[in-house]
C-alpha positions in Angstrom: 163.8 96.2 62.1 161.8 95.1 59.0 161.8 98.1 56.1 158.5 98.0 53.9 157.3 98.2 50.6 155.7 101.5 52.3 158.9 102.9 53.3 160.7 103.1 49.9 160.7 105.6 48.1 163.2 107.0 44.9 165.8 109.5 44.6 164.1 111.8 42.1 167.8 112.4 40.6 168.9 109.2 40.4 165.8 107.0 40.9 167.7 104.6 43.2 165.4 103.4 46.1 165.4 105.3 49.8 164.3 105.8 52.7 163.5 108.9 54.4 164.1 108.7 58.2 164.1 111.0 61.1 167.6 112.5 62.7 167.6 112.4 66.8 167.6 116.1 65.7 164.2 115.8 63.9 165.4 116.4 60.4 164.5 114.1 57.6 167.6 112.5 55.3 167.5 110.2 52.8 169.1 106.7 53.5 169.9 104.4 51.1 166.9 101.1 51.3 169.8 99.0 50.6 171.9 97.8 53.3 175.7 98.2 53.5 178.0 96.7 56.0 179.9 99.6 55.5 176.8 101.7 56.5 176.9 104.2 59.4 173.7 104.5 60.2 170.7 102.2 62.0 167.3 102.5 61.1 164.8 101.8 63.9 161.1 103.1 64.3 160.2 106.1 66.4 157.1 105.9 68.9 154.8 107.3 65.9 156.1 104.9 63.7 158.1 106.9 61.3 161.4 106.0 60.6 164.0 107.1 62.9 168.0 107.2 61.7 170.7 106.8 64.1 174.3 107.4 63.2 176.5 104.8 64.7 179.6 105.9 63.8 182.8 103.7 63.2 182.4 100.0 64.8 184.3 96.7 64.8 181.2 94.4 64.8 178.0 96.4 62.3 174.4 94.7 61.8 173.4 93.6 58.3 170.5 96.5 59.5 173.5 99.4 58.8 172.6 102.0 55.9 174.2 104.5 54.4 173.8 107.9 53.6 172.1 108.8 50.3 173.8 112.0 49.8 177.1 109.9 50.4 176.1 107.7 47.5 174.3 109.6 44.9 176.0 109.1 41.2 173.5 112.7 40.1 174.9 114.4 43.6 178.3 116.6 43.0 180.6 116.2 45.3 183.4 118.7 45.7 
């Protein structure tokens, strides 16, 4: 699935590009633009076009196409 210049936005604490995507839950989460092949998470297009994010879990064999988590990667974010 092709991400566009439409679909990035920034972290406002860190400024690093993202994505904001639907949950199958219907929640919106940042995801980093950048893919990882460590990523956990698939970014596909819902029915109305919005981003839709898909967690994948653990693989053996992950697309270039996996994200990951912004919250998981935010340098500004304190993690405890």
């Amino acid at each position: 699935m092709t991400v566009t210049h439409h679909d990035i936005r920034h972290c406002q604490t860190c400024h690093q590009p993202i994505l904001w995507a639907y949950t199958t839950s219907d929640r919106k989460i940042p995801v980093n633009a950048e893919t990882d092949p460590n990523g956990s998470i698939l970014i596909t297009r819902r029915y109305d076009g919005q981003l839709l994010a898909t967690y994948t879990g653990p693989t053996t064999t992950r697309p270039p196409t996996r994200r990951r988590p912004h919250l998981a990667t935010c340098p500004t974010r304190k993690h405890t």
